[in-house]
C-alpha positions in Angstrom: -8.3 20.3 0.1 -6.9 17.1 -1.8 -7.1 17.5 -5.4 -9.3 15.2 -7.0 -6.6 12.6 -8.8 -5.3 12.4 -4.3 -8.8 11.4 -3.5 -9.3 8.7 -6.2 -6.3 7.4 -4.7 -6.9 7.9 -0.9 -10.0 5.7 -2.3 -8.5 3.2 -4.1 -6.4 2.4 -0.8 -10.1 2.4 0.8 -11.1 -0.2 -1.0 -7.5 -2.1 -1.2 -8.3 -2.7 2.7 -11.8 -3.2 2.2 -10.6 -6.4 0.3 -8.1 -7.4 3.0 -11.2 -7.4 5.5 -13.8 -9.0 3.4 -11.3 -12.0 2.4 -10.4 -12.6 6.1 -6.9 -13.3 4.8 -5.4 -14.2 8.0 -7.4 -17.5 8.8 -10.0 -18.5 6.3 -10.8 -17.1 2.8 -14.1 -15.7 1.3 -13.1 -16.2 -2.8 -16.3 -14.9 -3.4 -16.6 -12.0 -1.7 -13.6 -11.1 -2.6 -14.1 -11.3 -6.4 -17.2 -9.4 -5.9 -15.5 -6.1 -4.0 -13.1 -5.5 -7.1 -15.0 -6.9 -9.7 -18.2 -5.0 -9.2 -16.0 -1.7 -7.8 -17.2 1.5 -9.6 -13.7 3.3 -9.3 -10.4 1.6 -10.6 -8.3 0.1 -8.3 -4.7 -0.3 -7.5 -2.9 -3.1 -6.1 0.9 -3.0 -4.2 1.4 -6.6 -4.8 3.6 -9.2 -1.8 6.9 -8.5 -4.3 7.1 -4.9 -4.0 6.1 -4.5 -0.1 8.2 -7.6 0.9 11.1 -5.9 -0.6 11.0 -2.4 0.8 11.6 -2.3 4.9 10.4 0.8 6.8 10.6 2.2 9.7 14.2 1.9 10.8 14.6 5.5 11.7 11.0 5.6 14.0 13.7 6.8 16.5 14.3 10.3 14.2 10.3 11.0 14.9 9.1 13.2 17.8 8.7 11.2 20.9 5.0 11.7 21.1 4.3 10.9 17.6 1.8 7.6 17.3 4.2 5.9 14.4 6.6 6.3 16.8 5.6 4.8 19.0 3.8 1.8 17.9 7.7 1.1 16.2 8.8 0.9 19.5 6.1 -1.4 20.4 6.5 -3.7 17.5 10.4 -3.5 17.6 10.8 -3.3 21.1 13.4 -0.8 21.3 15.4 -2.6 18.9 16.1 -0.8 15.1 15.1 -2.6 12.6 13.0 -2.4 9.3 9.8 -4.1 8.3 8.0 -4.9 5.2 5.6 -2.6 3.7 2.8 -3.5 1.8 0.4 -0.6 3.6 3.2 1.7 3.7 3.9 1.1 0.1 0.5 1.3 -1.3 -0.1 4.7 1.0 2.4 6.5 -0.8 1.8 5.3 -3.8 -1.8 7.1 -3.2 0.1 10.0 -2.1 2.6 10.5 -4.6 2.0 9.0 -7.2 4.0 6.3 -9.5 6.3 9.0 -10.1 10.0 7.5 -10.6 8.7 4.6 -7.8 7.1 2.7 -10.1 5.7 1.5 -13.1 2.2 0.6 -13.8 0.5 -2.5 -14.9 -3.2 -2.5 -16.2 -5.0 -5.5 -15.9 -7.5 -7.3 -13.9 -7.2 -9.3 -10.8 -9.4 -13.0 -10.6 -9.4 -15.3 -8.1 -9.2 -19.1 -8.6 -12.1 -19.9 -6.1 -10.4 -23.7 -5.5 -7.8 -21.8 -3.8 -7.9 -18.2 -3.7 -5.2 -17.7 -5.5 -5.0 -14.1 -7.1 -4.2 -14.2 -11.3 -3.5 -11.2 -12.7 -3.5 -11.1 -16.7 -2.0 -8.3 -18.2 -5.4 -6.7 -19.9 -4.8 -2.8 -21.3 -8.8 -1.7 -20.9 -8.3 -3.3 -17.3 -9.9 -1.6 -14.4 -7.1 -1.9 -12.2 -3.4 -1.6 -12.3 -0.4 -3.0 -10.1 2.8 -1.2 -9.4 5.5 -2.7 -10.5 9.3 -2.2 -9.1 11.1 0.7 -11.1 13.3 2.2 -8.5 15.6 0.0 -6.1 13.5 -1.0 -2.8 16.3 0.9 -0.7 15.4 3.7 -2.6 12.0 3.5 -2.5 12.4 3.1 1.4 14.4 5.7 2.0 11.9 8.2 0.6 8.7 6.8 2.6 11.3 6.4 5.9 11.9 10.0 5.2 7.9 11.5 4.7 7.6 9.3 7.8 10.2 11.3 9.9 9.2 14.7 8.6 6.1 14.5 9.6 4.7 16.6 12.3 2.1 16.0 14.8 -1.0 18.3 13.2 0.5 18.8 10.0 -2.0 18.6 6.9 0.1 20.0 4.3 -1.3 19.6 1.0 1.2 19.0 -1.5 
C-alpha cells in the first residue's frame, strides 16, 4: 500500500492530465475550463512545466528492458528501431510523484492563471499558493539517467513499494 504523501501525488498527476484533456491542447483551447479544474481543485497541485520536460530525453536504453515489456515496446514503435531519446514531460512529472523533489528539484509555490485572450499560462510566485512547479536543480542528463534507469529496472508484475 502507497503511503499517503505517494497518493497525493499519484493524484496530483491525476488531475495534471485531467487538465491536458479538458483544455484540448492539441487543436483548440477551453481557457475556461481549464481555469476551473485547478482553480476550484480541492488537493494542491503540481506542475512539470515545458522547460524541465523539454530538457530531459528518455527512453534511450528501451532496448535494456525485457522484450515483452509494454514501454518497450511502444519505444520501438515510436523510434522505430532507431535509439534515441525523447522529451519528458509525463515521464518527468511521474517521477516526480514517485520520488519526490528529492535532489531533482526544487519547488515553486504559486498559482497558475490563464490569460483567457490566449490561454497563456502565468504563474506568479505566491507562498500560500495551492500549487507548486518543479524547478531544475539537478542537470537534465542527470535527472534522465535516474528515470532511464527505474525504467529499465522495472519488471513485468513488479509493485514494489518503496
Amino acid at each position: 500500500m502507497w503511503s499517503r504523501r505517494k497518493r497525493n501525488r499519484v493524484n496530483t498527476f491525476i488531475l495534471r492530465r485531467m487538465r491536458i484533456i479538458s483544455t484540448g491542447r492539441r487543436k483548440e483551447r477551453n481557457t475556461d475550463a481549464s481555469q476551473g479544474n485547478w482553480s476550484t481543485c480541492p488537493v494542491p497541485i503540481a506542475w512539470s512545466g515545458w522547460e524541465i520536460g523539454s530538457k530531459i530525453k528518455t527512453g534511450n536504453t528501451h532496448n535494456q528492458m525485457a522484450a515483452d515489456d509494454p514501454v518497450r515496446k511502444s519505444y520501438n514503435l515510436y523510434f522505430e528501431d532507431k535509439i534515441s531519446g525523447r522529451e519528458s514531460w509525463d515521464l518527468t512529472f511521474v517521477f516526480y510523484a514517485v520520488e519526490g523533489s528529492g535532489d531533482y528539484w526544487d519547488i515553486e509555490v504559486g498559482y497558475v492563471t490563464v490569460d483567457p485572450a490566449d490561454g497563456s499560462n502565468i504563474w506568479p510566485d505566491d507562498s500560500s499558493g495551492k500549487q507548486a512547479i518543479l524547478i531544475e536543480k539537478m542537470s537534465p542528463n542527470q535527472v534522465a539517467d535516474a528515470i532511464n534507469t527505474q525504467m529499465t529496472k522495472a519488471t513485468k508484475g513488479s509493485s514494489e513499494d518503496r
